[in-house]
C-alpha positions in Angstrom: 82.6 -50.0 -8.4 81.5 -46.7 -7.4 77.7 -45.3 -7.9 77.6 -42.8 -10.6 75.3 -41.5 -13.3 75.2 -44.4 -16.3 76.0 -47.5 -13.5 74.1 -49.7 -13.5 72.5 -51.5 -10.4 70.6 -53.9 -8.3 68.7 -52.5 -5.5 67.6 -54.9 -2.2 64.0 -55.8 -4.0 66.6 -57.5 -7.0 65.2 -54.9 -9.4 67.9 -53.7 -11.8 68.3 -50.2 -12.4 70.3 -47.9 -14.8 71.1 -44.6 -12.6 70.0 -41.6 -13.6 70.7 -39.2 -11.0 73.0 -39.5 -8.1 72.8 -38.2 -4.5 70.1 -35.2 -5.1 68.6 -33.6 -2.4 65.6 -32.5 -2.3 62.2 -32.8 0.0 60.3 -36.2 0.1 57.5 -36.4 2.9 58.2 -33.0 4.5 62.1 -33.7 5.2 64.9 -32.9 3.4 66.6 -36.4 1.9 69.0 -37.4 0.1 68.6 -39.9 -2.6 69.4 -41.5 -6.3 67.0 -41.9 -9.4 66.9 -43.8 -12.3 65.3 -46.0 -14.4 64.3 -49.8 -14.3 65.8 -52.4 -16.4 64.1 -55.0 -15.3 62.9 -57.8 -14.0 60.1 -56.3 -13.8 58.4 -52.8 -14.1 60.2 -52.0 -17.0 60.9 -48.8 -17.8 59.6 -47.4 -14.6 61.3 -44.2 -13.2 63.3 -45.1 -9.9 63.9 -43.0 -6.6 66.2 -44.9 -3.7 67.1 -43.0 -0.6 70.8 -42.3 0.6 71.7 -45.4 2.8 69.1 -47.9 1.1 70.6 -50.9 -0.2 72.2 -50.7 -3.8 75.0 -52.6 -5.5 76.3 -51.2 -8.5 77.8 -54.4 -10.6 78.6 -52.3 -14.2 78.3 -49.2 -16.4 76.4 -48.3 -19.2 79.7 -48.0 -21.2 80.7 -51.3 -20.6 77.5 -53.2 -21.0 77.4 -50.9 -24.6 81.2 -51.9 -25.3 80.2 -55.8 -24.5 77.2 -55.6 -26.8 79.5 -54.3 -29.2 82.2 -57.2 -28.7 79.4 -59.7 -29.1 78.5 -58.4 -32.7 75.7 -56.0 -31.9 75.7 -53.8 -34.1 75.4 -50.5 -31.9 76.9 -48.2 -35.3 74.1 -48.0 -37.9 71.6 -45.5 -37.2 68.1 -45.8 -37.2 65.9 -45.9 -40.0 62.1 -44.7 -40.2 59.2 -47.5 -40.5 57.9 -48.1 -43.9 54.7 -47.4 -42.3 55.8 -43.8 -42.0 57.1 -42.9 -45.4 55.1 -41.5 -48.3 54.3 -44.3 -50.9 57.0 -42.8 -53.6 59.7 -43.2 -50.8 58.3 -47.0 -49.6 59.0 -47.8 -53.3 62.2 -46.2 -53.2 63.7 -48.4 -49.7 62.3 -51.8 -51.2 64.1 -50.8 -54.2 67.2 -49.7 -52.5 67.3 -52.6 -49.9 66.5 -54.7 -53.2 69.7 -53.6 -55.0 71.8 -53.9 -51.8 70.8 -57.7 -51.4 71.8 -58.5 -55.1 75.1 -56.9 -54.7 75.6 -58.9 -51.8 74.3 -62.0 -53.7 76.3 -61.3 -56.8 79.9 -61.2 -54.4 78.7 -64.0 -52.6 78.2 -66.1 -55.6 81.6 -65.2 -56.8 
């Protein structure tokens, strides 16, 4: 599988990174180098941003696209958009959800007792 922006990959260290950039160039210590960024997935340092030189070990194993496509398959739901906290919202629109999300879940009851 070939290194690109959105592959994902695990690096010598076994961390697992989602690439970011690939092959930039740029100066790192006073020399001119050539390397990939990204973020890390895990297993540790979540969320950390990544840097690996050009010729350092890294195995790309997937991409974002089909990790997102196999979430999908499994019944994630990856569709919906999201929806502000309650904590966020004015009271007269808290009252408003609840009573929304309220009148949803007795529709659904009302077809399921059918």
């Amino acid at each position: 599988m070939e290194k690109a922006i959105g592959s994902i990959a695990v690096t010598e260290s076994g961390a697992v990174v989602l690439l970011t950039s690939v092959d930039d160039s740029g100066e790192i210590n006073g020399q001119i180098q050539t390397y990939s960024e990204g973020i890390v997935l895990g297993p540790e340092n979540t969320g950390a941003r990544f840097r690996i030189l050009f010729g350092k070990g890294l195995r790309v194993v997937s991409s974002a696209r089909e990790i997102l496509r196999l979430l999908a398959q499994s019944g994630v739901d990856l569709k919906s958009p999201a929806e502000r906290p309650l904590s966020s919202m004015s009271l007269e629109d808290r009252l408003a959800k609840v009573e929304q999300d309220n009148a949803a879940l007795r529709a659904q009851l009302a077809g399921a007792v059918k």
